[in-house]
Backbone as JSON Lines, residues from 0, in Angstrom:
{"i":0,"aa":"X","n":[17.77,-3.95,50.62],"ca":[17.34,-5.29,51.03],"c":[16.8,-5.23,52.45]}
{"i":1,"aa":"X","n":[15.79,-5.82,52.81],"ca":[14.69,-5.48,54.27],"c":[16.09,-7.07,55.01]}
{"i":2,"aa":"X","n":[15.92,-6.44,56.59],"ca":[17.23,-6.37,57.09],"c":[16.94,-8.12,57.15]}
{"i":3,"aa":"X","n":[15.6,-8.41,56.95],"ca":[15.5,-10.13,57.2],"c":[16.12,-10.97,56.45]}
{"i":4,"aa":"X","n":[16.22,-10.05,55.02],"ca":[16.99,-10.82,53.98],"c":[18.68,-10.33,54.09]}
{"i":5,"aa":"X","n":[18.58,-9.24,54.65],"ca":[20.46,-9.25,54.48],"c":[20.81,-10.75,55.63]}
{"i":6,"aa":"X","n":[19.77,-10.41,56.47],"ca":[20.5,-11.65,57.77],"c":[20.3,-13.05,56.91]}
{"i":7,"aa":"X","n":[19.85,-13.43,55.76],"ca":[19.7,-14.62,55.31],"c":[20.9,-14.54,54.11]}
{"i":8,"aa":"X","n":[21.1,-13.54,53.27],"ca":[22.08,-13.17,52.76],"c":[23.48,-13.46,53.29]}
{"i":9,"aa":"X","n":[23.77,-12.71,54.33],"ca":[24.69,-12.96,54.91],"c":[24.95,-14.79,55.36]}
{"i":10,"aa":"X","n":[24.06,-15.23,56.26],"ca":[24.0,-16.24,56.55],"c":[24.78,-17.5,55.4]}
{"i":11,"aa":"X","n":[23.88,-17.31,54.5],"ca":[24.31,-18.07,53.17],"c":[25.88,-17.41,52.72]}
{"i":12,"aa":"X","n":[26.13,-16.54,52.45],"ca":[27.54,-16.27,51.99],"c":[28.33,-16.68,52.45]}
{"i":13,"aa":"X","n":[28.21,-17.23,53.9],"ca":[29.47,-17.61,54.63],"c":[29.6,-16.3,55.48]}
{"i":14,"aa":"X","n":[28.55,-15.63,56.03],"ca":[29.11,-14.15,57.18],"c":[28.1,-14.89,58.25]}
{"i":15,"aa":"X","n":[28.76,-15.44,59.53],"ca":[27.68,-15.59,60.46],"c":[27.5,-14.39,61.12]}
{"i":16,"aa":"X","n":[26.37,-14.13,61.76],"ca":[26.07,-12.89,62.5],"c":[27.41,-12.82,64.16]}
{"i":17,"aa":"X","n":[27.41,-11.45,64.21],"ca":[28.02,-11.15,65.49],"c":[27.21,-11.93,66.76]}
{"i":18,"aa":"X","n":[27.67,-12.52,67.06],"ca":[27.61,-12.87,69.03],"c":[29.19,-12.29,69.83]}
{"i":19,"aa":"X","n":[27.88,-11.51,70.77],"ca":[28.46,-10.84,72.09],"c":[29.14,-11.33,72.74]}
{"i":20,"aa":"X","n":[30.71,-11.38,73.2],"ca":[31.31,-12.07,74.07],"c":[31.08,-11.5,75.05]}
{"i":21,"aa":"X","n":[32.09,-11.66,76.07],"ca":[32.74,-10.82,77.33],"c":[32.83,-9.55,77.54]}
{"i":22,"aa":"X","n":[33.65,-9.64,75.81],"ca":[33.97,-7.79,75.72],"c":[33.52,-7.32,74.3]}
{"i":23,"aa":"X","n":[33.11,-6.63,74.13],"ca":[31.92,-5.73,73.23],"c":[30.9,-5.56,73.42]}
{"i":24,"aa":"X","n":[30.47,-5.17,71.87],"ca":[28.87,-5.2,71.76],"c":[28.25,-4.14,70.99]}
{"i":25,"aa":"X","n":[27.49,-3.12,71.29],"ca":[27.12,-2.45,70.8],"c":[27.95,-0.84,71.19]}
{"i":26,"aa":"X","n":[28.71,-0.45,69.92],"ca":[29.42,0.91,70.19],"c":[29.01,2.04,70.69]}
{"i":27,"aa":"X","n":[27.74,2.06,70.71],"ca":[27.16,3.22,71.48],"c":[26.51,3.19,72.36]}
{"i":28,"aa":"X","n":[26.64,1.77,73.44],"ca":[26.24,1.72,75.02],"c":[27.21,1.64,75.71]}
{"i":29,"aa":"X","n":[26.67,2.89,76.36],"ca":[27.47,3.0,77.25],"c":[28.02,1.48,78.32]}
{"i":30,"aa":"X","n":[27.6,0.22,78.98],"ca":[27.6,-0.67,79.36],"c":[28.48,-1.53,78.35]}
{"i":31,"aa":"X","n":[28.35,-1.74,76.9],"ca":[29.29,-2.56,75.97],"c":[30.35,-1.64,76.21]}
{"i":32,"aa":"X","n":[30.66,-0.91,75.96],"ca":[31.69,-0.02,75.67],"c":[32.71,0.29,76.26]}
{"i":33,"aa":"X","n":[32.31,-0.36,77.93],"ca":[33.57,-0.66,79.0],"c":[34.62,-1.04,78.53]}
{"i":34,"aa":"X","n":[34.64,-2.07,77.51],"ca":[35.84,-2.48,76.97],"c":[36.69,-1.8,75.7]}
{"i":35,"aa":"X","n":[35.54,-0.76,75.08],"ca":[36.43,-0.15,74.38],"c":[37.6,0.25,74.41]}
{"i":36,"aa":"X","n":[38.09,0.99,75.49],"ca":[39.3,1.1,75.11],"c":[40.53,0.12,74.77]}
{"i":37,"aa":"X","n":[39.94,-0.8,75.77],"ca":[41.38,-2.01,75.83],"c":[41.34,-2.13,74.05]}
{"i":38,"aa":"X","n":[40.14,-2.42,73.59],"ca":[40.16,-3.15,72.03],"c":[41.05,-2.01,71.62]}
{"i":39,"aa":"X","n":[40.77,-0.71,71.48],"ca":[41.38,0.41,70.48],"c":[42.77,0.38,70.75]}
{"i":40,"aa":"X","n":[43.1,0.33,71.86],"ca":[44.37,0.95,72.56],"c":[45.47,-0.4,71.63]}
{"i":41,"aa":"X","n":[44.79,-1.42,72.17],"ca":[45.55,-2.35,71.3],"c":[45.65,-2.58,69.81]}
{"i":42,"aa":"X","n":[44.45,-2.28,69.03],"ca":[43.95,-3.1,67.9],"c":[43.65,-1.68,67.13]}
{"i":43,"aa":"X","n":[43.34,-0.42,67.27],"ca":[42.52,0.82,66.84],"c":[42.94,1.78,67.09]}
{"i":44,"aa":"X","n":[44.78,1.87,67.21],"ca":[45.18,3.11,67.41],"c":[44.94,4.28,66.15]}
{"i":45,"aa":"X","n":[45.98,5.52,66.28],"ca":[45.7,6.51,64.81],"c":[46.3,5.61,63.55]}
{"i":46,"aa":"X","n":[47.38,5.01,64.0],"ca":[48.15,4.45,62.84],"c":[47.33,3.32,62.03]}
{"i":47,"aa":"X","n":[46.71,2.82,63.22],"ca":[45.64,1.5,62.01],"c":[44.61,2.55,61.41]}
{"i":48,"aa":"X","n":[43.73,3.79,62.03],"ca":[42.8,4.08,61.6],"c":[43.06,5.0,60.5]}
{"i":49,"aa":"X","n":[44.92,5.48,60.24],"ca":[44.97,6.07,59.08],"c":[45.49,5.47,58.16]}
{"i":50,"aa":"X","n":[45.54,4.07,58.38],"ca":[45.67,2.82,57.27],"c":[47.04,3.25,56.88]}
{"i":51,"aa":"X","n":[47.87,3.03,58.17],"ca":[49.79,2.92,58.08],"c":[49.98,2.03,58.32]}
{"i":52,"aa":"X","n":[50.07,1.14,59.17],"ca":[50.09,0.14,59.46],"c":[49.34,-0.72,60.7]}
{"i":53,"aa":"X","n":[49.45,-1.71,60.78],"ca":[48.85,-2.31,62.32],"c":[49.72,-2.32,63.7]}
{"i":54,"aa":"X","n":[48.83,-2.64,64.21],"ca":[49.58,-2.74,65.81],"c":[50.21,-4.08,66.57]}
{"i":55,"aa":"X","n":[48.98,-5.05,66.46],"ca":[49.47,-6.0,66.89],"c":[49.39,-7.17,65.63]}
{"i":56,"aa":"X","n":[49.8,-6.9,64.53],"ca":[49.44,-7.8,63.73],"c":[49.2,-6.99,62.66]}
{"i":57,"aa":"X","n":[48.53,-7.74,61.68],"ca":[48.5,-6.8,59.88],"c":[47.35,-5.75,60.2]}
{"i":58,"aa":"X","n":[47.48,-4.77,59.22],"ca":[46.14,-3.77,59.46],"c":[45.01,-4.02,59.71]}
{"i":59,"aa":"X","n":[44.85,-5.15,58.46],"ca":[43.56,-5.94,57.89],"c":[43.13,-6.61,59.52]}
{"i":60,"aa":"X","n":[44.09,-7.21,60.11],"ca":[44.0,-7.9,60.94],"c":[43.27,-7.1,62.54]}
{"i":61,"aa":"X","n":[44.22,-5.87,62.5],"ca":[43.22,-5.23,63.45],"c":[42.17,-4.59,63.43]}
{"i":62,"aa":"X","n":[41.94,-4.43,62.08],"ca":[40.59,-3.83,61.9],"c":[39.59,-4.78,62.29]}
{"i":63,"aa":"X","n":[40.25,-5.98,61.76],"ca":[39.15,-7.24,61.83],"c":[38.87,-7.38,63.85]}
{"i":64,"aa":"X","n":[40.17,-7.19,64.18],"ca":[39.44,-7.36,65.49],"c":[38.97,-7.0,66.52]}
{"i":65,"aa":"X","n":[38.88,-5.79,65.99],"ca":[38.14,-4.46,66.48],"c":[36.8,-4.38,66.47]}
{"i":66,"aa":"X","n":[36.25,-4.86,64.94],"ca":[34.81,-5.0,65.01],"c":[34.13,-6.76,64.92]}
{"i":67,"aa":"X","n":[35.04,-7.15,65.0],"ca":[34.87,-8.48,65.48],"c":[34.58,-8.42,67.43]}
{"i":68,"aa":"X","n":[34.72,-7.51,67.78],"ca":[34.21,-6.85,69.02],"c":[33.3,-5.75,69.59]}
{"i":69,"aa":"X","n":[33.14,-4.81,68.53],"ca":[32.1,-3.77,68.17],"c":[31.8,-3.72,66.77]}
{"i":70,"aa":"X","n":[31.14,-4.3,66.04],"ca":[30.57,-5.11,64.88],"c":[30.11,-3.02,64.59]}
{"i":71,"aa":"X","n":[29.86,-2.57,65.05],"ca":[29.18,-1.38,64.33],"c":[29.76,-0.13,64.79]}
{"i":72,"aa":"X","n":[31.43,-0.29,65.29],"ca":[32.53,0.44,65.72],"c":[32.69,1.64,64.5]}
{"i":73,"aa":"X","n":[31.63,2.82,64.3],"ca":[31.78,3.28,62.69],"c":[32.88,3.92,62.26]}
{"i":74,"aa":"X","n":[34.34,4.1,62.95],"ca":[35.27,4.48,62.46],"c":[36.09,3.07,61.8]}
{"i":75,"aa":"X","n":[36.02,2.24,62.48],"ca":[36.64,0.86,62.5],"c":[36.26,0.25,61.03]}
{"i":76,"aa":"X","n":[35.29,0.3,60.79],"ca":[33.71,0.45,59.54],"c":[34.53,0.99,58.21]}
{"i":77,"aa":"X","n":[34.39,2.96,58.85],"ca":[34.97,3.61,57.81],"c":[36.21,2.96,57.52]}
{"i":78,"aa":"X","n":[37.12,2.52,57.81],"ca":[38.47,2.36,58.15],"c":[38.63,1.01,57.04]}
{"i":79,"aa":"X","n":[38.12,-0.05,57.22],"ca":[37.8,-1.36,56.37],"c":[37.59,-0.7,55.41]}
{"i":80,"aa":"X","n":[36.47,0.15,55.23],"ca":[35.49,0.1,53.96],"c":[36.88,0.65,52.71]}
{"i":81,"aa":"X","n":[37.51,1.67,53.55],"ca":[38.87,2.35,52.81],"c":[40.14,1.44,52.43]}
{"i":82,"aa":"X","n":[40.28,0.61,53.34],"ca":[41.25,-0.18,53.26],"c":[41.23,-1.03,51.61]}
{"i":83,"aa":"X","n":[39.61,-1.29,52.12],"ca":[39.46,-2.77,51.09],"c":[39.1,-1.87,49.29]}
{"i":84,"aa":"X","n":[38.56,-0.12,49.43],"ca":[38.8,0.44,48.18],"c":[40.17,0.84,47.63]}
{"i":85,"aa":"X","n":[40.68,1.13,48.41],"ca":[41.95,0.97,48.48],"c":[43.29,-0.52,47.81]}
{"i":86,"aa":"X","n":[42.75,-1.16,48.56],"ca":[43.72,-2.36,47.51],"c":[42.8,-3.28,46.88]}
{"i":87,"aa":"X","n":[41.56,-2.68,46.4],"ca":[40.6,-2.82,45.16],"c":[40.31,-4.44,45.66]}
{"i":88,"aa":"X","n":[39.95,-4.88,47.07],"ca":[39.39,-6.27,47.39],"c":[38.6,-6.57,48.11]}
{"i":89,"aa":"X","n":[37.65,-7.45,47.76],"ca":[36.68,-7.54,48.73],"c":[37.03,-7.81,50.6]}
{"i":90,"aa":"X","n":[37.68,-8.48,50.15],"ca":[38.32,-9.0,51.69],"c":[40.01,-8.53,52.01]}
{"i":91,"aa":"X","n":[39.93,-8.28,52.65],"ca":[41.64,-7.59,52.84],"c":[42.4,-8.49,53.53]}
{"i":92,"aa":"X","n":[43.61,-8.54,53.35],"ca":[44.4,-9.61,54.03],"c":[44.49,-9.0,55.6]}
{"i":93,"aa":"X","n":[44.48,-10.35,56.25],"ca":[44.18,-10.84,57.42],"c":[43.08,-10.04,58.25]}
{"i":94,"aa":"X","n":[41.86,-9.69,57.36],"ca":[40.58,-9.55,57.61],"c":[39.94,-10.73,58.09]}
{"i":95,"aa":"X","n":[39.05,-11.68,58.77],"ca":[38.39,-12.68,58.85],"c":[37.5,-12.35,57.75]}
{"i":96,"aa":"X","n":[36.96,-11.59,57.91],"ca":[35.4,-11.63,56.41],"c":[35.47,-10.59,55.51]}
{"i":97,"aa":"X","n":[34.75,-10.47,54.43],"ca":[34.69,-9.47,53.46],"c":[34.11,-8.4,54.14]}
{"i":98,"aa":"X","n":[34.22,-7.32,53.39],"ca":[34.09,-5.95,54.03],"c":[32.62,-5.46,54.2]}
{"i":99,"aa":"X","n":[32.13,-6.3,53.26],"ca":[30.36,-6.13,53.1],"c":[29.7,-7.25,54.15]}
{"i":100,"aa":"X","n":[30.69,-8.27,54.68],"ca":[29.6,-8.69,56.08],"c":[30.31,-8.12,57.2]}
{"i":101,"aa":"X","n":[31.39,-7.06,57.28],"ca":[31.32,-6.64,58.43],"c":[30.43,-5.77,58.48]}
{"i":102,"aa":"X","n":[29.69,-4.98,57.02],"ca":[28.55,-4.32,57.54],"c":[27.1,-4.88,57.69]}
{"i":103,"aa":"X","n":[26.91,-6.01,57.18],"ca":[25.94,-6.91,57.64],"c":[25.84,-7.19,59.14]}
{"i":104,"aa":"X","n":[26.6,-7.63,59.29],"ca":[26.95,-8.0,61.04],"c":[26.28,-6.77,61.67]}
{"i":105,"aa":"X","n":[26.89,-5.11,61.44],"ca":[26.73,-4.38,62.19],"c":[24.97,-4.01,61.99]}
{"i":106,"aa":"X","n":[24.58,-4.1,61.07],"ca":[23.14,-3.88,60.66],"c":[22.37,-4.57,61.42]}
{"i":107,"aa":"X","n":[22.7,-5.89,61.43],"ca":[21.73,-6.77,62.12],"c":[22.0,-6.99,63.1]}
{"i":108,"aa":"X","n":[23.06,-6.58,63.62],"ca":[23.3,-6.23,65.54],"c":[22.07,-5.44,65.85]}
{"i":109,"aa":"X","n":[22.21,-4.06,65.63],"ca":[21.76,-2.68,65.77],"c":[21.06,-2.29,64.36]}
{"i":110,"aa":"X","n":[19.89,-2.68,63.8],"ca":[19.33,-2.27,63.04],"c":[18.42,-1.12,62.56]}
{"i":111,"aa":"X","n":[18.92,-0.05,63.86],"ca":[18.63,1.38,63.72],"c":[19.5,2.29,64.21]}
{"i":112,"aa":"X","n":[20.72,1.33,63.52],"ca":[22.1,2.5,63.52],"c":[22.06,3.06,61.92]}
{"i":113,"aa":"X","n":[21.74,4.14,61.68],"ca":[22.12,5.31,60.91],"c":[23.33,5.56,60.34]}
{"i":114,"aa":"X","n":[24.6,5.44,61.13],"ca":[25.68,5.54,60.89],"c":[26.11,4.5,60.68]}
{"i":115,"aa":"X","n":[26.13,3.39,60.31],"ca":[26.38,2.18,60.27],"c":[25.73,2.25,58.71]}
{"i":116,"aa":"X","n":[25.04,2.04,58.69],"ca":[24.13,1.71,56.78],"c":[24.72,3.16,56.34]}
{"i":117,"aa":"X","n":[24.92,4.37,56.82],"ca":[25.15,4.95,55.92],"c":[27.02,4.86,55.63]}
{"i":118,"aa":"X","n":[27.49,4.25,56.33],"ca":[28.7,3.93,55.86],"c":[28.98,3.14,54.68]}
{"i":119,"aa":"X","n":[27.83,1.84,54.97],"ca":[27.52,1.29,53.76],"c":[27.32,1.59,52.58]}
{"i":120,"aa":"X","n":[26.02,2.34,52.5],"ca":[25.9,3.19,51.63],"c":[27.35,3.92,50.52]}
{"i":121,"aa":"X","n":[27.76,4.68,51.33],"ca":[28.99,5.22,51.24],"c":[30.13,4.31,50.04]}
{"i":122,"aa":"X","n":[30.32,2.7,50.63],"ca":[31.02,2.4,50.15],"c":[30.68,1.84,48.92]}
{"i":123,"aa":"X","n":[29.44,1.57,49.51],"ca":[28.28,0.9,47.75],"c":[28.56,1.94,47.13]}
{"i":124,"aa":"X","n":[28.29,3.22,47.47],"ca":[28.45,4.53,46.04],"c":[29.49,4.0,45.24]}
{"i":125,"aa":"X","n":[30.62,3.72,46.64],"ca":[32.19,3.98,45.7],"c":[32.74,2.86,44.63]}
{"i":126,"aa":"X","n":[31.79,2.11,44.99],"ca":[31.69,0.81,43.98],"c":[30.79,0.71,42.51]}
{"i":127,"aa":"X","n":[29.7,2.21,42.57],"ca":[29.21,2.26,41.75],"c":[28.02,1.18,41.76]}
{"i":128,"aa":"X","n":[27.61,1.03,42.7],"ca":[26.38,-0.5,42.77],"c":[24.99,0.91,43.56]}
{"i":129,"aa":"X","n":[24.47,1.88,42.56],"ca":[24.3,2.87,43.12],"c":[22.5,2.91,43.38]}
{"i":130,"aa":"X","n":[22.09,1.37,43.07],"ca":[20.65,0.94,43.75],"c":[21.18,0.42,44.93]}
{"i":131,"aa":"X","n":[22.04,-0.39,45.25],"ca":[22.22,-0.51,46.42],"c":[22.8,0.22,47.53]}
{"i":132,"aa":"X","n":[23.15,1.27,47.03],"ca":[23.52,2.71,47.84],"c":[22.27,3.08,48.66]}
{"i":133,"aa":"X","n":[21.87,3.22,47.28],"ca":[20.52,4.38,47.63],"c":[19.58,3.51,48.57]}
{"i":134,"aa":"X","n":[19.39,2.22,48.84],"ca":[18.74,1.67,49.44],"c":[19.43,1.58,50.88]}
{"i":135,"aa":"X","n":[20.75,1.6,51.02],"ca":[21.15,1.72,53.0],"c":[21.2,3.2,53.17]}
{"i":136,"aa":"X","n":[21.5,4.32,52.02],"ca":[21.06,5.4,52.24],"c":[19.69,6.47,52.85]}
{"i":137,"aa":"X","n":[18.9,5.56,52.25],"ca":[17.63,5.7,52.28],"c":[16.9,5.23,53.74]}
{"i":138,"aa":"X","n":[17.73,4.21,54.32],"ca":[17.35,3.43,55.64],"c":[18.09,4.25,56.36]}
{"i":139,"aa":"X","n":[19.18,4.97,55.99],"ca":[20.5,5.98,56.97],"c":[19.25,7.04,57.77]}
{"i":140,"aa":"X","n":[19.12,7.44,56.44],"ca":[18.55,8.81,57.01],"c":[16.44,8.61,57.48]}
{"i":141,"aa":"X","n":[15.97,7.55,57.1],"ca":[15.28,6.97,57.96],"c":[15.82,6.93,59.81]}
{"i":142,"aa":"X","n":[16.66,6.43,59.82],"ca":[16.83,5.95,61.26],"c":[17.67,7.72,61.76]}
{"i":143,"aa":"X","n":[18.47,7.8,60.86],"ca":[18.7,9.34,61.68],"c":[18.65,10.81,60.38]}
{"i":144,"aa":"X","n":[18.12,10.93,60.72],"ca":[17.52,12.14,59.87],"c":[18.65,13.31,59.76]}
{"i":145,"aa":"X","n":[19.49,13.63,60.65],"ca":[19.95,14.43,60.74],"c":[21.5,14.34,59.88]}
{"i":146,"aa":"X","n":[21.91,13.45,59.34],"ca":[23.13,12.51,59.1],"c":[23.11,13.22,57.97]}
{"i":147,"aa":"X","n":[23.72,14.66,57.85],"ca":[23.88,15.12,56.45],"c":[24.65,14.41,55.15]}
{"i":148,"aa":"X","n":[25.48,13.61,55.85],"ca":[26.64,13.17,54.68],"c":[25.91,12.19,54.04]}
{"i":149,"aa":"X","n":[25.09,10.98,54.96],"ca":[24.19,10.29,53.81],"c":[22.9,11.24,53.1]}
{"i":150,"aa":"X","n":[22.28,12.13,53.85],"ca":[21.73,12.5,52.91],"c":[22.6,13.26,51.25]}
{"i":151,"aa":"X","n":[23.89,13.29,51.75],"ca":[24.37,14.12,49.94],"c":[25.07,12.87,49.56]}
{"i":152,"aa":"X","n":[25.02,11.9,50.16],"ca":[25.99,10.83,49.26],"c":[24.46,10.26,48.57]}
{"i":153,"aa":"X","n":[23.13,10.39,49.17],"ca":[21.77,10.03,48.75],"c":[21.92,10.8,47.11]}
{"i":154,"aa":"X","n":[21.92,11.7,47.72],"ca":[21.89,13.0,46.57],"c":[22.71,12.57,45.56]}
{"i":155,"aa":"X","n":[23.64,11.86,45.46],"ca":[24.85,11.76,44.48],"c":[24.25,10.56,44.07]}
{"i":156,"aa":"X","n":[23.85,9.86,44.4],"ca":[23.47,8.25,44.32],"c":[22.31,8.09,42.76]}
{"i":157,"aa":"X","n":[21.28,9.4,43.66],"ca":[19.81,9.53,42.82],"c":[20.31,10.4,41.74]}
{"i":158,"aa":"X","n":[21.53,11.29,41.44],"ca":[21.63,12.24,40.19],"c":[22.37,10.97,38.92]}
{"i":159,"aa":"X","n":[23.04,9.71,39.84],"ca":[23.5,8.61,39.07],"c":[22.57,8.01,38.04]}
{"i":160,"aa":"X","n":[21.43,7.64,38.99],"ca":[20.12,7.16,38.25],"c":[19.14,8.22,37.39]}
{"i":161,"aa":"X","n":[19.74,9.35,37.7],"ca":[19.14,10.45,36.8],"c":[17.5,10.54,38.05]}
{"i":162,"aa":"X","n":[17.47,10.46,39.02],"ca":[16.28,10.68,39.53],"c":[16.63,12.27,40.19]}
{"i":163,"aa":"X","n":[16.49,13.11,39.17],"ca":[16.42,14.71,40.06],"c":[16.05,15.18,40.42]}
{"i":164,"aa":"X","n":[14.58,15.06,40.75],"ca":[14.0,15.41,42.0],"c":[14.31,15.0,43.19]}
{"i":165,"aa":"X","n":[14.18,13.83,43.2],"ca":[14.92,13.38,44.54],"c":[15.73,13.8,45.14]}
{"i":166,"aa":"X","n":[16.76,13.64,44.13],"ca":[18.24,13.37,44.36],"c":[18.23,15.82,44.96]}
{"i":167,"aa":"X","n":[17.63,16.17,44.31],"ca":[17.62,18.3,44.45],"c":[16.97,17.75,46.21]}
{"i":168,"aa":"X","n":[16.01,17.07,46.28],"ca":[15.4,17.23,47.88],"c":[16.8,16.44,48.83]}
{"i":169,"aa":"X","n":[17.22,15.87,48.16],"ca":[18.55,15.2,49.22],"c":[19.16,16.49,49.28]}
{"i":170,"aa":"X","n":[19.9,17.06,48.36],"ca":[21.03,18.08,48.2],"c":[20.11,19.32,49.36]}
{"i":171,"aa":"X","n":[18.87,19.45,49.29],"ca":[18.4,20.49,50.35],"c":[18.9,20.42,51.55]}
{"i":172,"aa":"X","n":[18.54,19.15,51.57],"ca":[18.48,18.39,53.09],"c":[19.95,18.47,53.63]}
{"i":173,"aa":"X","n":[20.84,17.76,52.65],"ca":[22.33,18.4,53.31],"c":[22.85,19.85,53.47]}
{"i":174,"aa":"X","n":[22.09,20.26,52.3],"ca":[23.0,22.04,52.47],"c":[22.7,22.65,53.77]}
{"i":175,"aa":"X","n":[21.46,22.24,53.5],"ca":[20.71,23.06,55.29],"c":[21.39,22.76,56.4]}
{"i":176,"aa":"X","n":[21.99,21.79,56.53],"ca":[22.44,21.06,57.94],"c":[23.9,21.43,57.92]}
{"i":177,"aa":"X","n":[24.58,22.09,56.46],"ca":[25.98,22.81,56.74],"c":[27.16,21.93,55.69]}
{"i":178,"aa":"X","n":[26.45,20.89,55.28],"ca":[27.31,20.07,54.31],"c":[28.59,20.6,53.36]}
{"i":179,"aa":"X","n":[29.54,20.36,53.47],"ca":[30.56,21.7,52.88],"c":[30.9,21.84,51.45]}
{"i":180,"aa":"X","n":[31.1,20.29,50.79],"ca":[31.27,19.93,49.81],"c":[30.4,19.9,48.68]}
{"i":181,"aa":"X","n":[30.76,21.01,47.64],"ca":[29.86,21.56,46.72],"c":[29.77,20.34,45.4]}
{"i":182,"aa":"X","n":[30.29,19.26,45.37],"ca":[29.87,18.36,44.18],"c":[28.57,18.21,43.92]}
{"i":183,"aa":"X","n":[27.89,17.99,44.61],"ca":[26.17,17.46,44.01],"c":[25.25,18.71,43.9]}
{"i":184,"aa":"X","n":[25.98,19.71,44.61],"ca":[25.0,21.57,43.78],"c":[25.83,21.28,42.33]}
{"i":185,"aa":"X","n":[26.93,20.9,42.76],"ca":[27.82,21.42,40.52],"c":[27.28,20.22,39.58]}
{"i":186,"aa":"X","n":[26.9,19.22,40.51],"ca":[26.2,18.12,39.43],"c":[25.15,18.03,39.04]}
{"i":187,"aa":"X","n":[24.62,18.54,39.85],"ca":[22.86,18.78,39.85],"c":[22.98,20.26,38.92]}
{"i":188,"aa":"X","n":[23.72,21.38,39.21],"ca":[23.58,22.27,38.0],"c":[23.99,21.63,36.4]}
{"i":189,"aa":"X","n":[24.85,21.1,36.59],"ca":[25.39,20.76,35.07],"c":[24.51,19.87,34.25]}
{"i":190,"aa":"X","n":[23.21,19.35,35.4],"ca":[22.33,18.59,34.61],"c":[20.76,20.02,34.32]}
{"i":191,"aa":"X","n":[21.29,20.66,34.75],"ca":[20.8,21.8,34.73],"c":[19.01,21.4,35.44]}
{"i":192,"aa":"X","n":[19.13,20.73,36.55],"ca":[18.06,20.34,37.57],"c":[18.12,21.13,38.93]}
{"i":193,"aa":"X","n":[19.3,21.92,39.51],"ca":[19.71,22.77,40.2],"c":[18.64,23.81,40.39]}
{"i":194,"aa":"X","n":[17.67,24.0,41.94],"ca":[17.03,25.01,41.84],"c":[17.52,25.39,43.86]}
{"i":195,"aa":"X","n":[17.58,26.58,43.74],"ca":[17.4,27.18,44.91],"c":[15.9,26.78,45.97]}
{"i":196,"aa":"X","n":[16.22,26.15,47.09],"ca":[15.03,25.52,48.18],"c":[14.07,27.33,47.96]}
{"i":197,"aa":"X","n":[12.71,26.82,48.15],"ca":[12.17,27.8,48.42],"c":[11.83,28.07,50.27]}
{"i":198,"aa":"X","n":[11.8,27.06,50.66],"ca":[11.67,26.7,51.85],"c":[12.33,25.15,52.5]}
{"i":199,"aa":"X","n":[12.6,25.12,54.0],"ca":[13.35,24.39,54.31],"c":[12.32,23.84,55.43]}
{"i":200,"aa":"X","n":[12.33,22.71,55.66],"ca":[11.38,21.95,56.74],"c":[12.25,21.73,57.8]}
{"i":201,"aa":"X","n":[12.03,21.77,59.47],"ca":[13.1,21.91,60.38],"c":[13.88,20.63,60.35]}
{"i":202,"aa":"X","n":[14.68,20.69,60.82],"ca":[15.73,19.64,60.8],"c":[15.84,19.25,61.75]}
{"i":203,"aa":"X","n":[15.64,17.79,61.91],"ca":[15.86,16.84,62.93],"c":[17.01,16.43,63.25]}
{"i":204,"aa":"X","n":[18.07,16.22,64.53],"ca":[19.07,16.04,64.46],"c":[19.5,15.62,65.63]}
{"i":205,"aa":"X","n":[19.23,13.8,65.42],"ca":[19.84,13.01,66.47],"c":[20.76,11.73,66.29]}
């Protein structure tokens, strides 16, 4: 979805977009980020981010207010996206919003964060909604090229839809960059579409 319509999407669902307080903003300026720690230290320790429990309040709850302060915080991100596959719900208790406008929010903060849509991506796979994977996948590795894991979760996405060409040029694209996890070479062989790169185009990686 082109990011004008997720922001109208969202809008209508009931997800208003992130506004910047005091403290946040964007997770990877250096200037927002002054406040990172206070948020983590309180709200984002190991124990919330290995989904044991919360800190100051329910899990759900600090996750929520973590990126309710860095909207595109991508561990905070990963962390939701697990939570809410995890007890199989869109919205997790004492989350403020569903798990799919905290990645709205972060998209249309920063709409050439990479790591952000491809988290998305990620969790669309795990839902099996695998056109809409392939479409924040596809914008992932647009904005950062180098992001091996969306390119093989790409790869896994397109062998779903049976698109194997594609889906063999994704699987290149990750192996080259060191990707460890051999599922989409054993899936892509078993559809017997599996070919050895003859050549590799350099790899961009920012």
């Amino acid at each position: 979805m082109p990011s004008s319509l997720i922001l109208l999407a969202a809008l209508a669902g009931g997800c208003p977009p992130y506004v910047k307080g005091g403290t946040g903003g964007d997770y990877y300026n250096a200037d927002d980020a002054r406040g990172l720690t206070v948020v983590e230290s309180y709200h984002f320790g190991p124990t919330v981010e290995a989904l044991q429990r919360g800190q100051s309040g329910t899990l759900g709850g600090d996750i929520s207010y973590t990126l309710e302060h860095f909207p595109n915080h991508p561990r905070a991100l990963a962390a939701m996206a697990r939570l809410a596959l995890r007890l199989r719900k869109d919205q997790v208790p004492g989350a403020r919003f569903g798990v799919e406008c905290y990645f709205q929010r972060a998209i249309n903060y920063v709409q050439d964060d990479g790591a952000a849509r491809a988290l998305f991506g990620a969790y669309l796979l795990a839902l099996k909604r695998d056109k809409d994977a392939i479409e924040q996948l596809e914008a992932a590795v647009a904005a950062q090229p180098g992001h091996a894991a969306a390119w093989y979760n790409l790869g896994l996405a397109r062998v779903r839809i049976k698109a194997f060409p594609a889906a063999l040029e994704a699987a290149h694209k990750s192996y080259a960059m060191g990707f460890p996890l051999p599922g989409l070479r054993q899936q892509l062989k078993a559809a017997h579409e599996w070919r050895e790169p003859e050549s590799l185009d350099p790899v961009v990686t920012h």
